[in-house]
N, CA, C and O atoms as a GROMACS GRO file, in nm:
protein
  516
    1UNK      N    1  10.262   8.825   8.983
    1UNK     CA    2  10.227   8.852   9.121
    1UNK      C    3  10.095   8.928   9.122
    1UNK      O    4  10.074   9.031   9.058
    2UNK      N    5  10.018   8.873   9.195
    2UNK     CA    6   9.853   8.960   9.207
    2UNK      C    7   9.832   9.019   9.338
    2UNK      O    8   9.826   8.945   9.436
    3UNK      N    9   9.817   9.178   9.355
    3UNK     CA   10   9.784   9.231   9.452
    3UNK      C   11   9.673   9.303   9.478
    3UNK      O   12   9.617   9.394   9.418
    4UNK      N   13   9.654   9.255   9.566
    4UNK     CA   14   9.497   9.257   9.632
    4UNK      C   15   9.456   9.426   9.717
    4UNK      O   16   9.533   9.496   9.783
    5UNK      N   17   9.359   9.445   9.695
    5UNK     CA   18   9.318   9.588   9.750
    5UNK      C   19   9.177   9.555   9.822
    5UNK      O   20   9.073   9.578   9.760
    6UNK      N   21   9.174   9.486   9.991
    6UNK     CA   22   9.008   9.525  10.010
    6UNK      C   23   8.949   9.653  10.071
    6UNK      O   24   9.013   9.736  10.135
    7UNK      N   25   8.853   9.656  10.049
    7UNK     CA   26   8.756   9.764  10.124
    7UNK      C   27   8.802   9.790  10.283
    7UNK      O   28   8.821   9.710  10.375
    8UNK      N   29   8.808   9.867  10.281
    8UNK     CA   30   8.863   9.924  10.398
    8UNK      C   31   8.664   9.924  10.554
    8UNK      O   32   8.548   9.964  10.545
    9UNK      N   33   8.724   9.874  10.632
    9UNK     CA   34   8.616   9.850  10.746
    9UNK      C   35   8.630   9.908  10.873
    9UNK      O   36   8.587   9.852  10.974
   10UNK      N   37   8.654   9.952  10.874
   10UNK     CA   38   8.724  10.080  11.000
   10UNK      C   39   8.579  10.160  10.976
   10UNK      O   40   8.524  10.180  10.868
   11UNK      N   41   8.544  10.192  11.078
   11UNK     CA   42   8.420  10.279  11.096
   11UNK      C   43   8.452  10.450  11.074
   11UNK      O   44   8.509  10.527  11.151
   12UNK      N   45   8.395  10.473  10.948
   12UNK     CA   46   8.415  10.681  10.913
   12UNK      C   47   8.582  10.643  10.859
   12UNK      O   48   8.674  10.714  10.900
   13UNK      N   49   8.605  10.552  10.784
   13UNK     CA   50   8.736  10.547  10.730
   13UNK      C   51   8.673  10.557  10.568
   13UNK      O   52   8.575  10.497  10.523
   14UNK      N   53   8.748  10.638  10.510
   14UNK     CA   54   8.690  10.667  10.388
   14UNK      C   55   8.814  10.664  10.295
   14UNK      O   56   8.788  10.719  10.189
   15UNK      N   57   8.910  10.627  10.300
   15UNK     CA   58   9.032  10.641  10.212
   15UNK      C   59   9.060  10.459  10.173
   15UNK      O   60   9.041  10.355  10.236
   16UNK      N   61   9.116  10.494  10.028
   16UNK     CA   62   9.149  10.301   9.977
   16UNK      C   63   9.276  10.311   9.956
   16UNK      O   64   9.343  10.408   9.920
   17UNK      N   65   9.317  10.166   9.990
   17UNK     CA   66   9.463  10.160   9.962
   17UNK      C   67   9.515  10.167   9.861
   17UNK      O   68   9.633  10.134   9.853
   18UNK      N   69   9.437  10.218   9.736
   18UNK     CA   70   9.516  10.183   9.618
   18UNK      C   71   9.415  10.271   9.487
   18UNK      O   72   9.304  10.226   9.459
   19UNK      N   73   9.447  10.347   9.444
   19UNK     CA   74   9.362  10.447   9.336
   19UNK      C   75   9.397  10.435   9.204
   19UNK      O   76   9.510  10.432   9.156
   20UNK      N   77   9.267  10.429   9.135
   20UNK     CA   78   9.292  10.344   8.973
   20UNK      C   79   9.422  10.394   8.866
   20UNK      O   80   9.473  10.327   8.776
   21UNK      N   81   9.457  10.532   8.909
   21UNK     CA   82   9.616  10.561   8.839
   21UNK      C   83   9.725  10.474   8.891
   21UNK      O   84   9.786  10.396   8.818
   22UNK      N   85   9.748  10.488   9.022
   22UNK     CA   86   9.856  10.339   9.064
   22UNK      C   87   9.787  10.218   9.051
   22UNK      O   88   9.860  10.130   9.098
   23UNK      N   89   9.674  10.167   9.006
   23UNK     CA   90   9.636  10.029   8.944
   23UNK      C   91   9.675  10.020   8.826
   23UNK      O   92   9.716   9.907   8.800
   24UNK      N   93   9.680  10.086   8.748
   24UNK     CA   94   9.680  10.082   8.610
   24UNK      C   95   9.855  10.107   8.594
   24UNK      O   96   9.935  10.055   8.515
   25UNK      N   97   9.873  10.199   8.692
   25UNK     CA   98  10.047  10.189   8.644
   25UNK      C   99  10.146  10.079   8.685
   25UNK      O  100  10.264  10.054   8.662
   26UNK      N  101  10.024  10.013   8.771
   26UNK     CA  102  10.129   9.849   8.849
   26UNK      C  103  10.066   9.747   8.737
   26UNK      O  104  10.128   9.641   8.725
   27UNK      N  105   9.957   9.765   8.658
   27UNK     CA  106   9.953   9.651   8.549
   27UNK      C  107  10.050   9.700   8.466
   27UNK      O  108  10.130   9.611   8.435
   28UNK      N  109  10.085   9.857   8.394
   28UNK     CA  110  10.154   9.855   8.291
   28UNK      C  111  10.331   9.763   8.336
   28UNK      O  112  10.409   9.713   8.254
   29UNK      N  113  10.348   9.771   8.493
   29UNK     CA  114  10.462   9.737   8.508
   29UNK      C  115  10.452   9.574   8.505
   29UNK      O  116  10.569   9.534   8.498
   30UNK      N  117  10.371   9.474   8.508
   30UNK     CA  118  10.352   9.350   8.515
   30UNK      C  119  10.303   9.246   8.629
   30UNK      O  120  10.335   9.133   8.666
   31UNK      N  121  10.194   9.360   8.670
   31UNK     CA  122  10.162   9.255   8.830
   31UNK      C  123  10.016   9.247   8.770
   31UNK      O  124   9.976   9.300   8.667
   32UNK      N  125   9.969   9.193   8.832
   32UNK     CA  126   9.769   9.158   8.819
   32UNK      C  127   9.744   9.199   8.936
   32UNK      O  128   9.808   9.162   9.035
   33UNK      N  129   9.611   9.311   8.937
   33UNK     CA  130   9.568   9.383   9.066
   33UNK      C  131   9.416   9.368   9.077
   33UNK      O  132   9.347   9.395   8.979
   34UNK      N  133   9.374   9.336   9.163
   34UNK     CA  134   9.256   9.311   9.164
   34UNK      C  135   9.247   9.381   9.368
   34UNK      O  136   9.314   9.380   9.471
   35UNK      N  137   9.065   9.449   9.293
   35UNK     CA  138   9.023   9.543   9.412
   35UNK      C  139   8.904   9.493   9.448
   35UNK      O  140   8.834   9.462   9.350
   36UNK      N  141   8.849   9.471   9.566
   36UNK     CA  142   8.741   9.423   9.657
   36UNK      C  143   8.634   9.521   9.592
   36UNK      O  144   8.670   9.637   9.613
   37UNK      N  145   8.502   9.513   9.514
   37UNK     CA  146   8.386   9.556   9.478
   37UNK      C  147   8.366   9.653   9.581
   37UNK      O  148   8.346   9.604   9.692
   38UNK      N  149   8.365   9.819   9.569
   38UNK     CA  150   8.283   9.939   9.591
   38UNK      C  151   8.424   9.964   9.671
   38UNK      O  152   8.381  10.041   9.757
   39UNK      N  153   8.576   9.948   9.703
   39UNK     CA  154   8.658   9.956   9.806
   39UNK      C  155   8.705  10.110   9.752
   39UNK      O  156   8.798  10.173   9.800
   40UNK      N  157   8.638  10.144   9.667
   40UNK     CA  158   8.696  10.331   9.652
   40UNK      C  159   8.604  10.400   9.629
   40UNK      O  160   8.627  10.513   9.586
   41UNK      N  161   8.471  10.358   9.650
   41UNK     CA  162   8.343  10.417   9.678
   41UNK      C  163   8.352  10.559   9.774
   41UNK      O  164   8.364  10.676   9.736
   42UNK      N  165   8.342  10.510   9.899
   42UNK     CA  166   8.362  10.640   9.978
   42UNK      C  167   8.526  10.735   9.948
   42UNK      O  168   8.538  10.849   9.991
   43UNK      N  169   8.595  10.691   9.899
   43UNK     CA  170   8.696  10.829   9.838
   43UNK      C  171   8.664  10.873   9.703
   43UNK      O  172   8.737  10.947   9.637
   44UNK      N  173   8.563  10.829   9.667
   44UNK     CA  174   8.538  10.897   9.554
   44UNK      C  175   8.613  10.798   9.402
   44UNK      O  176   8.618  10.848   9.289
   45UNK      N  177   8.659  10.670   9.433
   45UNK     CA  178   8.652  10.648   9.290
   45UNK      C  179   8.555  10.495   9.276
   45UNK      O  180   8.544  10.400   9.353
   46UNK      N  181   8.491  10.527   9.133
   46UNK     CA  182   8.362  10.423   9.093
   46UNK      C  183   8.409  10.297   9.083
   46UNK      O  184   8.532  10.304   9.086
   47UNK      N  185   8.372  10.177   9.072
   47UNK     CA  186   8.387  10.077   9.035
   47UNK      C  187   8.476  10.118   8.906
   47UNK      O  188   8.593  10.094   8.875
   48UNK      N  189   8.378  10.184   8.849
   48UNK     CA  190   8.369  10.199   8.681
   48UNK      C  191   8.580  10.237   8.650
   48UNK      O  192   8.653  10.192   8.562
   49UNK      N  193   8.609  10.330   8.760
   49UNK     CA  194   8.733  10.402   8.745
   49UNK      C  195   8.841  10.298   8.721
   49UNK      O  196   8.928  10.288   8.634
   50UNK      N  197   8.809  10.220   8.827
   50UNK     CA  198   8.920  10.110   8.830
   50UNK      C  199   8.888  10.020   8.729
   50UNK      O  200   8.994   9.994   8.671
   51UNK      N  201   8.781   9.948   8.671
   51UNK     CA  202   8.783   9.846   8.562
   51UNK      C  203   8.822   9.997   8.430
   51UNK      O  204   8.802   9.944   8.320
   52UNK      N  205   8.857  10.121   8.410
   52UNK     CA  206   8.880  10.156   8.341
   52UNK      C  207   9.071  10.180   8.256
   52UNK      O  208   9.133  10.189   8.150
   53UNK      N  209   9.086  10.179   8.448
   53UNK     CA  210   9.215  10.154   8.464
   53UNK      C  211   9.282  10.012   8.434
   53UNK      O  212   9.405  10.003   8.426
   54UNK      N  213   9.180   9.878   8.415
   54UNK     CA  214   9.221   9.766   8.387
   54UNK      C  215   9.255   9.625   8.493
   54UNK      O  216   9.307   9.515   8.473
   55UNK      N  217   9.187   9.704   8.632
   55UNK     CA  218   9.218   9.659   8.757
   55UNK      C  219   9.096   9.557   8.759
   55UNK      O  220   9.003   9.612   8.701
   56UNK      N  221   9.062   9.430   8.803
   56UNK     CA  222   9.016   9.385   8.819
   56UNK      C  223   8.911   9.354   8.939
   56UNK      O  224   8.948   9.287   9.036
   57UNK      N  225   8.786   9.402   8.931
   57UNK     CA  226   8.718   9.338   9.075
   57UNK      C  227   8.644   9.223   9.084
   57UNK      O  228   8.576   9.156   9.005
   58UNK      N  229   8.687   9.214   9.245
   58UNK     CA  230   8.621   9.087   9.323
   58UNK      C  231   8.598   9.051   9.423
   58UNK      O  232   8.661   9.115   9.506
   59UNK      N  233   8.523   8.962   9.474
   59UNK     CA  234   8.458   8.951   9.664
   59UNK      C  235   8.559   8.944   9.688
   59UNK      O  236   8.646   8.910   9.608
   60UNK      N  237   8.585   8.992   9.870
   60UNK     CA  238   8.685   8.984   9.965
   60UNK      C  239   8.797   8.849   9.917
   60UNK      O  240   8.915   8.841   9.884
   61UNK      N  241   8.684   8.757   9.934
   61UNK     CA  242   8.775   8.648   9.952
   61UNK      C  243   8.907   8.630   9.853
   61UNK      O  244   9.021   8.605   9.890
   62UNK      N  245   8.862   8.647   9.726
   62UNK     CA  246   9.020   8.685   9.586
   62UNK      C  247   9.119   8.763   9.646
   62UNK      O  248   9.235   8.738   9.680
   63UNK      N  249   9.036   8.878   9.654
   63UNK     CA  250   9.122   9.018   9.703
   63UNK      C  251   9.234   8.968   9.818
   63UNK      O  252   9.357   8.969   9.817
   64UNK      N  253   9.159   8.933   9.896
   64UNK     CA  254   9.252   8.866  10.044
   64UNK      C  255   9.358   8.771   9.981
   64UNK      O  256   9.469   8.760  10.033
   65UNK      N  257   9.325   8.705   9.875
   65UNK     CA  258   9.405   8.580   9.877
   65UNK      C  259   9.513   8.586   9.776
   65UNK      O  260   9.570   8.507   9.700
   66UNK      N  261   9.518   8.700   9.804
   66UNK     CA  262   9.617   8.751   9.665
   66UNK      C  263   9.787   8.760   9.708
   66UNK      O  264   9.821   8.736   9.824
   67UNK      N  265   9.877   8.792   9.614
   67UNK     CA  266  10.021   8.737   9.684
   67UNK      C  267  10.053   8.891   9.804
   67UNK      O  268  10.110   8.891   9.914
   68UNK      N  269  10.027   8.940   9.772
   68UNK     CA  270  10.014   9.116   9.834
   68UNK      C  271   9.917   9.168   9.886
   68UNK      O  272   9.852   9.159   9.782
   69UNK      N  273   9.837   9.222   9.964
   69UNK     CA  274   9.795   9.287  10.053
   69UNK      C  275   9.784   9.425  10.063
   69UNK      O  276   9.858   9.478  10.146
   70UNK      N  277   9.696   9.511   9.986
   70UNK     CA  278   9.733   9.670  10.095
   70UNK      C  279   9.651   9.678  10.135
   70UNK      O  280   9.543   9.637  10.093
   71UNK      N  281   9.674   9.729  10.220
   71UNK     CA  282   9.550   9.821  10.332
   71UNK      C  283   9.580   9.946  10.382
   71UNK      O  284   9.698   9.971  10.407
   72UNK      N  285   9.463  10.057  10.407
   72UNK     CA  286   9.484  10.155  10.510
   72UNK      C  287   9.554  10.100  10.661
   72UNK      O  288   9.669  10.095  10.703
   73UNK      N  289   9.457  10.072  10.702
   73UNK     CA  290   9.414  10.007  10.884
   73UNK      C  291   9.448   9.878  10.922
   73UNK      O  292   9.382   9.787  10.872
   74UNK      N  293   9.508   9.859  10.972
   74UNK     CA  294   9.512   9.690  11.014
   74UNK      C  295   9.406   9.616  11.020
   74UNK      O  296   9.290   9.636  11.058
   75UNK      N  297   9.490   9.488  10.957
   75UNK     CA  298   9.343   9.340  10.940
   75UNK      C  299   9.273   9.317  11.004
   75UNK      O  300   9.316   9.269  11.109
   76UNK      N  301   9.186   9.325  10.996
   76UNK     CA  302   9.107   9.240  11.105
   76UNK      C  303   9.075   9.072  11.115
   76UNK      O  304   9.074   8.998  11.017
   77UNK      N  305   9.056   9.037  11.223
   77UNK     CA  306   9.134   8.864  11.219
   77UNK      C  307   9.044   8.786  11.128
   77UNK      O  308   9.022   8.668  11.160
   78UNK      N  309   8.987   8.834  11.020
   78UNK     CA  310   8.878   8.750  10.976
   78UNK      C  311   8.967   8.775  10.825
   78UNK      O  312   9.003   8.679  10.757
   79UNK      N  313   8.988   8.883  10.796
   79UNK     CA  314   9.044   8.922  10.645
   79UNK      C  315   9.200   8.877  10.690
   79UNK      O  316   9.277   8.923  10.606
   80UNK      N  317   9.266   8.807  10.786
   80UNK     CA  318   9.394   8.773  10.808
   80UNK      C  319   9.370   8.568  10.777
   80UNK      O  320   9.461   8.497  10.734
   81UNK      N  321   9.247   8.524  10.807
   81UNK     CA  322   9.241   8.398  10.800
   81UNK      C  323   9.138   8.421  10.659
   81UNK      O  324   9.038   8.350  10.647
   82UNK      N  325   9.163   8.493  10.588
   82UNK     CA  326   9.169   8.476  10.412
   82UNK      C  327   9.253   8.511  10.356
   82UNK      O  328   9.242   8.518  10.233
   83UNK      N  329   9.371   8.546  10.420
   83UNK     CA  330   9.493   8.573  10.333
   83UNK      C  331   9.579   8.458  10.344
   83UNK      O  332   9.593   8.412  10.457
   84UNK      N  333   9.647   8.398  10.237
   84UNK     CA  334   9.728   8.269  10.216
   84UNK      C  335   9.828   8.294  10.323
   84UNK      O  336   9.847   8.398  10.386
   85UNK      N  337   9.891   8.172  10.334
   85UNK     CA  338  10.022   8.114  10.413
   85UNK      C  339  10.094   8.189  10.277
   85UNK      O  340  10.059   8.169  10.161
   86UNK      N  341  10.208   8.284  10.324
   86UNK     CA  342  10.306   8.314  10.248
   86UNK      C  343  10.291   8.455  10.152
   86UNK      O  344  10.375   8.509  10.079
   87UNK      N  345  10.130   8.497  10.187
   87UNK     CA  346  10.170   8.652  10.149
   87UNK      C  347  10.227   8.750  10.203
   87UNK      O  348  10.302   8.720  10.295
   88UNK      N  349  10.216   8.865  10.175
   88UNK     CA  350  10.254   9.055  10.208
   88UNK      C  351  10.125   9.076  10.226
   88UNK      O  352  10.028   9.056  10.153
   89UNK      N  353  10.142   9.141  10.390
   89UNK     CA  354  10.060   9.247  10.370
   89UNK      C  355  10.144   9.414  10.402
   89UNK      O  356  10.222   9.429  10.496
   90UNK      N  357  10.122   9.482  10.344
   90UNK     CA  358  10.181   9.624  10.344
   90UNK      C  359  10.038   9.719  10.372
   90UNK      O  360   9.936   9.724  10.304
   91UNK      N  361  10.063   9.775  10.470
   91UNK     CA  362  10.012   9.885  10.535
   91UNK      C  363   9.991   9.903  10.706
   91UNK      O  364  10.041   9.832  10.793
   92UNK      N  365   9.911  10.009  10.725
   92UNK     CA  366   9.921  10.026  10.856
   92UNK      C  367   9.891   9.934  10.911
   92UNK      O  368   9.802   9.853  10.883
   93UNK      N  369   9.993   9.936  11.033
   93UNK     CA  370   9.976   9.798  11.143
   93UNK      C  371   9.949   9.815  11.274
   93UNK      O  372   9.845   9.774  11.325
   94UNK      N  373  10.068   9.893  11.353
   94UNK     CA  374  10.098   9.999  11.469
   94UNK      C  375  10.114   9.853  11.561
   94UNK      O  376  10.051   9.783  11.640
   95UNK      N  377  10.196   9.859  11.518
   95UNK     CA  378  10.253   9.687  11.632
   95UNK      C  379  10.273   9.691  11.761
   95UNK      O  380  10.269   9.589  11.830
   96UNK      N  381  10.295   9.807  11.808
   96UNK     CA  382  10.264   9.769  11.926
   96UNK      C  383  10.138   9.806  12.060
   96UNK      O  384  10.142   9.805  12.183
   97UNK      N  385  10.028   9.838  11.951
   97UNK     CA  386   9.915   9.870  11.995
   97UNK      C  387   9.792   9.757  11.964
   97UNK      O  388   9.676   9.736  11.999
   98UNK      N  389   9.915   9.685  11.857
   98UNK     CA  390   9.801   9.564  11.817
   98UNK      C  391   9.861   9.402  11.805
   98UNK      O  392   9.823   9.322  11.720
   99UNK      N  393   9.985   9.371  11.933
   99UNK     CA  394  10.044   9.278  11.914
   99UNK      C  395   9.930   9.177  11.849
   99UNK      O  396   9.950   9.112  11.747
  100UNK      N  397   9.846   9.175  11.901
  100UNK     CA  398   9.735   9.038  11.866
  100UNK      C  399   9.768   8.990  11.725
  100UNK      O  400   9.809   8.885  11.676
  101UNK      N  401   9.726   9.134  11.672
  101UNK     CA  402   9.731   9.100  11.481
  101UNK      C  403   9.820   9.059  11.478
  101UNK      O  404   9.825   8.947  11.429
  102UNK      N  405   9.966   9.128  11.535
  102UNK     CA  406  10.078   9.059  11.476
  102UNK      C  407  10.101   8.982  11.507
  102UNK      O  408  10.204   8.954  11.446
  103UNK      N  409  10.071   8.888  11.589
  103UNK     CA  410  10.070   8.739  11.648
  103UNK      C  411   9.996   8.656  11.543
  103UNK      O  412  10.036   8.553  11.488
  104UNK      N  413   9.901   8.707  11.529
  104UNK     CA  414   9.813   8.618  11.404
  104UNK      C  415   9.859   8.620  11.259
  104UNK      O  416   9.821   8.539  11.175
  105UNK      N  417   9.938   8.712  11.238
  105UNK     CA  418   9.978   8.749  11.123
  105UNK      C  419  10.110   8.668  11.093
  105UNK      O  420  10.139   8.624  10.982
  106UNK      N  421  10.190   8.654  11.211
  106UNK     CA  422  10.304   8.573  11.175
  106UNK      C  423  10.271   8.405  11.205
  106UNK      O  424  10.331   8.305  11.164
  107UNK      N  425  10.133   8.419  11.308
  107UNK     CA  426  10.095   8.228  11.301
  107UNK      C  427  10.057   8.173  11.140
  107UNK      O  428  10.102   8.068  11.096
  108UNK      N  429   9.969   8.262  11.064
  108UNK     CA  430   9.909   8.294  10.938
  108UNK      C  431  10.042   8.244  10.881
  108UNK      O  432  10.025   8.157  10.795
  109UNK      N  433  10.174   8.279  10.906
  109UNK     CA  434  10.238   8.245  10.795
  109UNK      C  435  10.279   8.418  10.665
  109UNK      O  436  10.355   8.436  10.569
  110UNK      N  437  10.183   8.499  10.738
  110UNK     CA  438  10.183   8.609  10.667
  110UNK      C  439  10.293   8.730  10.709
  110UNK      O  440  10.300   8.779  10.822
  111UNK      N  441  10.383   8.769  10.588
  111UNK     CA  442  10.477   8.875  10.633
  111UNK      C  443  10.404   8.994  10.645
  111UNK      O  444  10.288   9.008  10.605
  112UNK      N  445  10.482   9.094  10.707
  112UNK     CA  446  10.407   9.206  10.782
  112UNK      C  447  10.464   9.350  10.755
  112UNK      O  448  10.537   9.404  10.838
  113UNK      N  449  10.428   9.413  10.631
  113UNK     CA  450  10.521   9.578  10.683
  113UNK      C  451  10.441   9.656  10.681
  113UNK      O  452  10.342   9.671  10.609
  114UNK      N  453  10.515   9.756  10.829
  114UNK     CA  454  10.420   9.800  10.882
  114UNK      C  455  10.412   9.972  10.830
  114UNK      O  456  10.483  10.058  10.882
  115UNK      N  457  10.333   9.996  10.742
  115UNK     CA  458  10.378  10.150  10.655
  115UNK      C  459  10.400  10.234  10.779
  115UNK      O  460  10.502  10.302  10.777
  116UNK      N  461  10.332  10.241  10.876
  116UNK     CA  462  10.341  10.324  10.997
  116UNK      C  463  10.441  10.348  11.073
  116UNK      O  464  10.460  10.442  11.150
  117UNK      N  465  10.508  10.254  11.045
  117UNK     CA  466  10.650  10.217  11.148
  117UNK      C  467  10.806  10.281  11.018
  117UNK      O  468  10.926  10.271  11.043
  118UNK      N  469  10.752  10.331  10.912
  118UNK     CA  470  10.876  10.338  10.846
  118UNK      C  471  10.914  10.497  10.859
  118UNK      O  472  10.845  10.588  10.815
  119UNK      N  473  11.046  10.513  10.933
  119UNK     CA  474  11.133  10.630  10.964
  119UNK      C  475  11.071  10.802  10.885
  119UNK      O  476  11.079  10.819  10.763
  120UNK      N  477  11.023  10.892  10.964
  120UNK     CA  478  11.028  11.004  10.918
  120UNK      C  479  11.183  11.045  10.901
  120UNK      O  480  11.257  11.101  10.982
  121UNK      N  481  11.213  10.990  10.744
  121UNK     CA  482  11.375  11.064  10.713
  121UNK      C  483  11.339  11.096  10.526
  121UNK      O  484  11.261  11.052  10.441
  122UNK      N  485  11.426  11.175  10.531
  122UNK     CA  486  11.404  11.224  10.370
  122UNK      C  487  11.416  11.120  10.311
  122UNK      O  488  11.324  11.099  10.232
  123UNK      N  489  11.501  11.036  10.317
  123UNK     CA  490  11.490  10.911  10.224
  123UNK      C  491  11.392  10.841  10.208
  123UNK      O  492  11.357  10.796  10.099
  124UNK      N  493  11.310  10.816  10.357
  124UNK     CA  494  11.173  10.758  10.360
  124UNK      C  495  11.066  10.791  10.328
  124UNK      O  496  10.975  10.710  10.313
  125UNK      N  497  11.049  10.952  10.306
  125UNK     CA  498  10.956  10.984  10.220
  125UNK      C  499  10.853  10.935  10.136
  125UNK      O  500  10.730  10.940  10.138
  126UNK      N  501  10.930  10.891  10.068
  126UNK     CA  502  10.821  10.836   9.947
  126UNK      C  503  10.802  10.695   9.987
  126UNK      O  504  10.810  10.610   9.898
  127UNK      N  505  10.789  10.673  10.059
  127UNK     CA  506  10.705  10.587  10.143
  127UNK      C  507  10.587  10.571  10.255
  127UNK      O  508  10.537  10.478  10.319
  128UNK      N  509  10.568  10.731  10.243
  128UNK     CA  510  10.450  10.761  10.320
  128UNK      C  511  10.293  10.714  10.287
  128UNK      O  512  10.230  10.756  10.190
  129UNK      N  513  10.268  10.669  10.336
  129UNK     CA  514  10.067  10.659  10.386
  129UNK      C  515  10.008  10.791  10.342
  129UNK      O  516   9.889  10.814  10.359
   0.00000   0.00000   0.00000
């Protein structure tokens, strides 16, 4: 399974979905991860961090088309019509501030969880954003 990490496009958004210690600890577990070129630039990690970690980079278009999806911010409809019929995307969505996406997201063929929407309960915890 290959999961995809792009650059985050939200204007003064500076955080990535995915930092080269959890890249490197989802290859040791058996997935292929590949991250959109400079997408941890503004939080502070290099290209260099993540190919050190073993993560692979590449243009949007890979990244998108990968079986998984993270993101900070919800898709925007351009990075939703490069993601395959039949992936994940996992991260913020806020569904009901952005039916659109989620309209496009389930025409796409693409499943949807929405990190934002999952229960402040102790159990849910470690599932926080």
């Amino acid at each position: 399974m290959r999961i995809g990490v792009p650059k985050e496009t939200t204007p003064g958004e500076r955080r990535v979905a995915l930092v080269p210690e959890s890249g490197k600890k989802l290859i040791q577990a058996g997935y292929q991860v590949v991250v959109e070129t400079g997408a941890g630039s503004a939080a502070g990690f290099p290209d260099a961090a993540y190919r050190d970690a073993g993560v692979t980079l590449d243009a949007p278009a890979t990244v998108l088309g990968a079986d998984v999806v993270l993101k900070i911010n919800p898709p925007e409809p351009n990075e939703i019509e490069a993601m395959r019929p039949g992936a994940i995307y996992l991260g913020s969505l806020m569904p009901l501030r952005n039916l659109e996406t989620v309209k496009t997201l389930a025409d796409r063929g693409v499943t949807a969880f929405s990190t934002d929407a999952v229960p402040r309960t102790t159990r849910a915890q470690s599932m926080d954003t």
